[in-house]
N, CA, C and O atoms as CSV, one atom per row, in Angstrom:
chain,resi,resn,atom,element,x,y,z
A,1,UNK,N,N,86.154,67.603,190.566
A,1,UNK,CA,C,86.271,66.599,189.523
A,1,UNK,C,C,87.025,67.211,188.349
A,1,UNK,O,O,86.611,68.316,188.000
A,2,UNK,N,N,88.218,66.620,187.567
A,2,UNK,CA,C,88.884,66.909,186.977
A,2,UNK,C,C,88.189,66.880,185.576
A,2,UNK,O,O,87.235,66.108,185.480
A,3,UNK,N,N,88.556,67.660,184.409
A,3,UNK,CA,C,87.941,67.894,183.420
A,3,UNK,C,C,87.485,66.321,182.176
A,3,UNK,O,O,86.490,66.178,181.465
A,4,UNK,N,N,88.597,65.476,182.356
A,4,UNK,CA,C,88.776,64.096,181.925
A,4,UNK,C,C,87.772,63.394,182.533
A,4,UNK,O,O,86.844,63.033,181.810
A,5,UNK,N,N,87.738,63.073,183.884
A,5,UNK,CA,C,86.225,62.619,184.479
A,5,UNK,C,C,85.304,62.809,184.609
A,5,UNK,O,O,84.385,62.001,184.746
A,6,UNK,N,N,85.261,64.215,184.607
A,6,UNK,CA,C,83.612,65.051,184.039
A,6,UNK,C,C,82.853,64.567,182.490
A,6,UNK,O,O,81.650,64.538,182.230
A,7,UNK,N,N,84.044,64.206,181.590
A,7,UNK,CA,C,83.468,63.867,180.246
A,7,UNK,C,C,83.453,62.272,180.305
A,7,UNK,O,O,82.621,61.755,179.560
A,8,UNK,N,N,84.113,61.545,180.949
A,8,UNK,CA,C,83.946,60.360,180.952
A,8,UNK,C,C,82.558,59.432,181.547
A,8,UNK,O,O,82.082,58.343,181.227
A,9,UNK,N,N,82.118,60.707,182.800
A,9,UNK,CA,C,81.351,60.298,183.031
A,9,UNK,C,C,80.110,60.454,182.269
A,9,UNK,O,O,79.300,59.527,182.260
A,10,UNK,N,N,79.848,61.719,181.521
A,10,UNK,CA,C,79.217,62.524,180.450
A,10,UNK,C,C,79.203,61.609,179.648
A,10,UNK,O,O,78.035,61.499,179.277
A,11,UNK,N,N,79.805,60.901,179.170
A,11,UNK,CA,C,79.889,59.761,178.109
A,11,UNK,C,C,79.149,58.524,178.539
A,11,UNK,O,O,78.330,57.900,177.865
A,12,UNK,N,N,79.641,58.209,180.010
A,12,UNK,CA,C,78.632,57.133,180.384
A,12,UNK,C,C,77.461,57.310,180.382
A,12,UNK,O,O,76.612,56.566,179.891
A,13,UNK,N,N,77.273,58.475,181.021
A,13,UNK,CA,C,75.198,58.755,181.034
A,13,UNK,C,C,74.706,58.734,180.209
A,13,UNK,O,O,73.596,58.203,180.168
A,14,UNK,N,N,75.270,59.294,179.137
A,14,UNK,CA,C,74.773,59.490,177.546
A,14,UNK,C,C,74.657,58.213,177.419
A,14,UNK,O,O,73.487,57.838,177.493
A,15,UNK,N,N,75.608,57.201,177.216
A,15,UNK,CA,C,75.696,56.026,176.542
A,15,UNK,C,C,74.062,55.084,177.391
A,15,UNK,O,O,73.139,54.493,176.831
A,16,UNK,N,N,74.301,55.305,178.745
A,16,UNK,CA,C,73.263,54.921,178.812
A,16,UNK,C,C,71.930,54.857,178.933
A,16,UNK,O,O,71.187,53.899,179.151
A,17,UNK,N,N,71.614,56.583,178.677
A,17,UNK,CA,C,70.229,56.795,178.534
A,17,UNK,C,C,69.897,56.415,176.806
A,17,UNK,O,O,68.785,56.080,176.399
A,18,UNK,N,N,70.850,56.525,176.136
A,18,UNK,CA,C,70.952,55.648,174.736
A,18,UNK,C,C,69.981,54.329,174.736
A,18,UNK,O,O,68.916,53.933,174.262
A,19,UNK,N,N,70.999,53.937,175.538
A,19,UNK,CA,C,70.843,52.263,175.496
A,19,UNK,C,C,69.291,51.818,175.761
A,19,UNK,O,O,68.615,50.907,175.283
A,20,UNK,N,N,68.935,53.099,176.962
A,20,UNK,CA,C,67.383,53.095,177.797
A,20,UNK,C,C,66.187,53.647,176.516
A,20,UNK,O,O,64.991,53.362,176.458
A,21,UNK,N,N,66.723,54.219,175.892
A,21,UNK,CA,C,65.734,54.921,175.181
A,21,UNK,C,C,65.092,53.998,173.646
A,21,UNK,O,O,65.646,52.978,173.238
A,22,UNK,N,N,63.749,54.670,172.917
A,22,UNK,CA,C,63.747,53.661,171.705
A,22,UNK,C,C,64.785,53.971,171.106
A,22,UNK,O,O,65.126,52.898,170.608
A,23,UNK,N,N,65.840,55.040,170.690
A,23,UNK,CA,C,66.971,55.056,169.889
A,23,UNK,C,C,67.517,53.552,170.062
A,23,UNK,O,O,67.736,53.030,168.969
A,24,UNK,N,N,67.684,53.049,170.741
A,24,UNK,CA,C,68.944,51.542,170.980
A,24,UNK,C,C,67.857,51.407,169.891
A,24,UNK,O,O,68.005,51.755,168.720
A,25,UNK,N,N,66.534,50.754,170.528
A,25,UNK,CA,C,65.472,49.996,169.311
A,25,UNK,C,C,65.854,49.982,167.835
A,25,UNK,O,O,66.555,49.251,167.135
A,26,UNK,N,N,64.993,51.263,167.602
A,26,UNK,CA,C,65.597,51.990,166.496
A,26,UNK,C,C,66.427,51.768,165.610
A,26,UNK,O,O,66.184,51.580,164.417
A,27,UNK,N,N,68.055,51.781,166.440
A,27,UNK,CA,C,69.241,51.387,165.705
A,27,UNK,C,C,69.129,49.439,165.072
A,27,UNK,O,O,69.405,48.937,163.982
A,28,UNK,N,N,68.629,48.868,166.305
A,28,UNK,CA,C,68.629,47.673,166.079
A,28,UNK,C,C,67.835,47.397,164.872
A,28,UNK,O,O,68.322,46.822,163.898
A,29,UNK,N,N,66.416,47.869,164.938
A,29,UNK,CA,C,65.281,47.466,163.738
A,29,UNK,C,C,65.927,48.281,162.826
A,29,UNK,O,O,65.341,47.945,161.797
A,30,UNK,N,N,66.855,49.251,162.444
A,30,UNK,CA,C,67.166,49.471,161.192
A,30,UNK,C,C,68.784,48.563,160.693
A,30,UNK,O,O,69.238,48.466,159.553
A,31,UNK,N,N,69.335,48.034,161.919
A,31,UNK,CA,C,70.098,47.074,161.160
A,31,UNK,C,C,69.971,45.563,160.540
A,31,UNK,O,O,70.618,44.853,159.771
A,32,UNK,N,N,68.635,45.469,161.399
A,32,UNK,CA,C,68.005,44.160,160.771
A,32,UNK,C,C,67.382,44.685,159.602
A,32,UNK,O,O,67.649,44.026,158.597
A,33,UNK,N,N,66.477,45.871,159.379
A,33,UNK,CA,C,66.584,46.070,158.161
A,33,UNK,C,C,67.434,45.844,156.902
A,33,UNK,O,O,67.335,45.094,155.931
A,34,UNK,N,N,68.269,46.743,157.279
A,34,UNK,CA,C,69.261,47.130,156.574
A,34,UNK,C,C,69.887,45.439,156.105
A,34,UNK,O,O,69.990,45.012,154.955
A,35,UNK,N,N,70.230,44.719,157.377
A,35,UNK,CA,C,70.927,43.301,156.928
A,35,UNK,C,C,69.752,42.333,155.879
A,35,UNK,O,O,70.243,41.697,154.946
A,36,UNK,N,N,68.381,42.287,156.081
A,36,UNK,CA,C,67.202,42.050,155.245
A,36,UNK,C,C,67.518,42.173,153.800
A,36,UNK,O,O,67.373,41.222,153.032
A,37,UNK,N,N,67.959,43.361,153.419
A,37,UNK,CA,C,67.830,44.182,152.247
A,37,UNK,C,C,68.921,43.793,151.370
A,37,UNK,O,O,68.930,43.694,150.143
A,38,UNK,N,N,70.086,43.535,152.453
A,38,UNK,CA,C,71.785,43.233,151.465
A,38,UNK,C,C,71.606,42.212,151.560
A,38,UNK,O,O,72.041,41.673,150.542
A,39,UNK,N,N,70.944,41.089,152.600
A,39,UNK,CA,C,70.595,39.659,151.569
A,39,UNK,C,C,69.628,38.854,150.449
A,39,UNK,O,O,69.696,37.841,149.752
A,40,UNK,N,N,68.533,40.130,150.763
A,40,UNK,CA,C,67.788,39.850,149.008
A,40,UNK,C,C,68.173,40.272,148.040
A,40,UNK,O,O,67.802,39.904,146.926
A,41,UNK,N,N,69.103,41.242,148.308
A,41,UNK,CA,C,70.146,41.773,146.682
A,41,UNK,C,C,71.259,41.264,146.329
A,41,UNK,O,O,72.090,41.723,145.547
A,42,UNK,N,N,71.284,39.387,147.474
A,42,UNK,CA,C,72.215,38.270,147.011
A,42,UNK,C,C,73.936,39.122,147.193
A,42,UNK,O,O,74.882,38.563,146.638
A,43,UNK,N,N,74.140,40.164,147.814
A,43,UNK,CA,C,75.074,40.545,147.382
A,43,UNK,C,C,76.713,39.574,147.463
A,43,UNK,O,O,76.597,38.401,147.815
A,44,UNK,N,N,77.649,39.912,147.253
A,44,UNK,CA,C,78.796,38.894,147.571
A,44,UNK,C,C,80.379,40.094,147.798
A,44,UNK,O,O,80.593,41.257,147.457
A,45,UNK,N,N,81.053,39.226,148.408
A,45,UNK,CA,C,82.209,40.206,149.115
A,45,UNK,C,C,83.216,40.123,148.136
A,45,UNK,O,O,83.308,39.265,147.258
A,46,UNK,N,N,83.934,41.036,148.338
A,46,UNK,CA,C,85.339,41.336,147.235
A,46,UNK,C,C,86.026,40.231,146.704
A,46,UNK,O,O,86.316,39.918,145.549
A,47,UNK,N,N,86.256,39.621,147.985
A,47,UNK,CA,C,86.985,38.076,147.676
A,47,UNK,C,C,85.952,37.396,146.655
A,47,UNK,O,O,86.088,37.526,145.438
A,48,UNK,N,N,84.913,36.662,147.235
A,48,UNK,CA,C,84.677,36.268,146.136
A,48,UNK,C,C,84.096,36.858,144.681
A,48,UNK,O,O,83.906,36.231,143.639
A,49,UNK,N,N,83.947,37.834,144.876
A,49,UNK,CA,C,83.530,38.667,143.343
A,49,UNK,C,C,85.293,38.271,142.509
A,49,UNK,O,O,85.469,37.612,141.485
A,50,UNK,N,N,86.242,38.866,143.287
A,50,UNK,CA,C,87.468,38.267,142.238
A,50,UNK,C,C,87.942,37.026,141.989
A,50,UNK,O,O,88.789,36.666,141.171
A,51,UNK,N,N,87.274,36.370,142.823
A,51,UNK,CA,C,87.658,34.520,142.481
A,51,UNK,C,C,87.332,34.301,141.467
A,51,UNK,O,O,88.009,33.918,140.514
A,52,UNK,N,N,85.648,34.632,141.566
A,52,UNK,CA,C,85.018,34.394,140.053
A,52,UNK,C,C,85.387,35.334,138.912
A,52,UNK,O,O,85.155,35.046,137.737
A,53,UNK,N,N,85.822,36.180,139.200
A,53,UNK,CA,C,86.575,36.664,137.847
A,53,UNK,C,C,87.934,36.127,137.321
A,53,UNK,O,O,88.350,36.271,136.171
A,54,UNK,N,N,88.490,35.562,138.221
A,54,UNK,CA,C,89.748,35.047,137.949
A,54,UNK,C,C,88.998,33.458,137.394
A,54,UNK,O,O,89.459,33.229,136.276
A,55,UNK,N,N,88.416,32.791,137.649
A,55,UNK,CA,C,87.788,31.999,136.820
A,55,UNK,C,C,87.390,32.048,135.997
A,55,UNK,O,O,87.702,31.172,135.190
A,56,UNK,N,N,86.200,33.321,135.495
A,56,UNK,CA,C,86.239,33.527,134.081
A,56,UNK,C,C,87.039,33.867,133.574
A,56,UNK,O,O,87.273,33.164,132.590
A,57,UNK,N,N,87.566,34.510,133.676
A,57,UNK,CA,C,89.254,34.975,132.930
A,57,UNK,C,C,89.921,33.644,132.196
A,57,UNK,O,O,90.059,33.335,131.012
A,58,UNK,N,N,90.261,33.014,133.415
A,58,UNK,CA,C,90.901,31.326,132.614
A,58,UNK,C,C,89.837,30.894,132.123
A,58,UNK,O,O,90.348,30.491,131.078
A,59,UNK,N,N,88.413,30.558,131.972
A,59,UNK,CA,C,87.349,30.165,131.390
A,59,UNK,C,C,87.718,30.794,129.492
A,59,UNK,O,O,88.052,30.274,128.427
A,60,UNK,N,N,87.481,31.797,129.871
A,60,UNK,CA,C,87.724,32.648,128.384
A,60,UNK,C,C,88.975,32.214,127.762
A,60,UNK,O,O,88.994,32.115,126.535
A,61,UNK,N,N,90.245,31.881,128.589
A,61,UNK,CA,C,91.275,31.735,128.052
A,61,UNK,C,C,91.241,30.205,127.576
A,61,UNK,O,O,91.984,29.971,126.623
A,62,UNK,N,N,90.738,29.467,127.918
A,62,UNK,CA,C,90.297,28.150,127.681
A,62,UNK,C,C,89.928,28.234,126.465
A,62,UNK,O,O,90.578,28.109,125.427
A,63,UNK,N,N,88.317,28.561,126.736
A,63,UNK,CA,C,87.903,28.679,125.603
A,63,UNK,C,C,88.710,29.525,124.125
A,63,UNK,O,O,88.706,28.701,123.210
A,64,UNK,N,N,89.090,30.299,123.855
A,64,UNK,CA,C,89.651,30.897,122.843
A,64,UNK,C,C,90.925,29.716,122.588
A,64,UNK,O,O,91.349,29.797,121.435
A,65,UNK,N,N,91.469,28.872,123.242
A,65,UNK,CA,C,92.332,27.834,122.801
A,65,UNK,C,C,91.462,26.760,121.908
A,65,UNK,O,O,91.864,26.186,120.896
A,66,UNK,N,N,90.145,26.624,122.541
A,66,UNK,CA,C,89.770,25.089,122.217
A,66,UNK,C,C,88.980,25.839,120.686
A,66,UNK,O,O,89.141,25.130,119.693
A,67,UNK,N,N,88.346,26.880,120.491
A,67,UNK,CA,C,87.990,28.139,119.178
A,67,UNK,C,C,89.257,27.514,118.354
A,67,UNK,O,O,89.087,26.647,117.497
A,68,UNK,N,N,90.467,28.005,118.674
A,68,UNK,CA,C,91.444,28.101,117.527
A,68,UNK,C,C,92.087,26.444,117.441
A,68,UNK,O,O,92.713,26.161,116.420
A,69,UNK,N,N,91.978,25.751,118.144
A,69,UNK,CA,C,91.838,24.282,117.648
A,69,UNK,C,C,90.880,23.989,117.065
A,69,UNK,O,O,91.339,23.715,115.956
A,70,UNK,N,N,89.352,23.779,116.993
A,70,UNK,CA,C,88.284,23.915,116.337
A,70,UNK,C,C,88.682,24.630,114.465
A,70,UNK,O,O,88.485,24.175,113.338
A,71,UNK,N,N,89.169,25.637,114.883
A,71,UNK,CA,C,89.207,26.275,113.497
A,71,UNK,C,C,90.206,25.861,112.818
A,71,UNK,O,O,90.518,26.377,111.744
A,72,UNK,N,N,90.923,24.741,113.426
A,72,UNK,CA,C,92.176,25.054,112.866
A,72,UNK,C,C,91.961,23.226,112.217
A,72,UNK,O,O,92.476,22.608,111.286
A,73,UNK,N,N,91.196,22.962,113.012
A,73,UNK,CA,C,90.519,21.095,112.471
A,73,UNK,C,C,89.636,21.325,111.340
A,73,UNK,O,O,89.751,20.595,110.356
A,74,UNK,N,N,88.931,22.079,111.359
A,74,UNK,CA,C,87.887,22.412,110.216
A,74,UNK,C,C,88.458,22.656,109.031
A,74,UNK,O,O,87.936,22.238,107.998
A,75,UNK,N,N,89.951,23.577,109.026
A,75,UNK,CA,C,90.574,23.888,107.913
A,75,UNK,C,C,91.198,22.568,107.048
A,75,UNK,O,O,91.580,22.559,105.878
A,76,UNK,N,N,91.176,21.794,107.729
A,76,UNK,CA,C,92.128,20.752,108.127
A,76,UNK,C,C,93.719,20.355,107.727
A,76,UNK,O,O,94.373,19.669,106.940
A,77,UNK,N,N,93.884,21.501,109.099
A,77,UNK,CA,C,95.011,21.592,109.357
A,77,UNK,C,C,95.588,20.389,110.540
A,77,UNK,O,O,94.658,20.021,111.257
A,78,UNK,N,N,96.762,19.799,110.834
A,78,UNK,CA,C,97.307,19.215,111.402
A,78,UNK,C,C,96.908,19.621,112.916
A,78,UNK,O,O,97.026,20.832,113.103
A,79,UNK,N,N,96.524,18.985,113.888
A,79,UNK,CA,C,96.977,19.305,114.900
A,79,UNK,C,C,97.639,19.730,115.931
A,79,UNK,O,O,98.388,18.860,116.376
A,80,UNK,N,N,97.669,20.821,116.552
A,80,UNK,CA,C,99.380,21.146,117.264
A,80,UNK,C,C,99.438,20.577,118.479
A,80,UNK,O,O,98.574,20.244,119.290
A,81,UNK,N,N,101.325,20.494,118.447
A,81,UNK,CA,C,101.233,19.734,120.033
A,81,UNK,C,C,101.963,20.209,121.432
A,81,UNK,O,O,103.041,20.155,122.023
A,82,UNK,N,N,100.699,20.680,121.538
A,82,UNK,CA,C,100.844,22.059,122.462
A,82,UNK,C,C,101.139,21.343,124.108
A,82,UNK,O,O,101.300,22.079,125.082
């Protein structure tokens, strides 16, 4: 048996006394863990973490327009026509 099929097969046995053993278990009950844990800490993915920043962003920019119209009515100054 050539050195390539000796490890291939080495790889299979392994893989499947893995699979046979509580390790598979194991792995499984700690990824349901693990998945448990990152959905009570609500978490959220890149995409939308920057959507909503790109929304507040124009939110803020909004607002600081409708501020300096506000201040600028109070003075009473003319309206601009933006």
């Amino acid at each position: 048996m050539n050195r390539q099929a000796l490890l291939s097969d080495l790889q299979s046995r392994l893989l499947d006394l893995m699979r046979a053993s509580p390790a598979a278990d194991l792995e499984r009950n700690v990824k349901a863990m693990l998945g448990q844990t990152f959905q009570r800490l609500e978490l959220v993915t890149r995409d939308e973490f920057d959507l909503q920043r790109e929304l507040l962003a124009r939110a803020r920019a909004r607002l600081e327009t409708l501020e300096q119209r506000v201040a600028e009515l109070e003075r009473g100054a003319p309206p601009r026509a933006d």
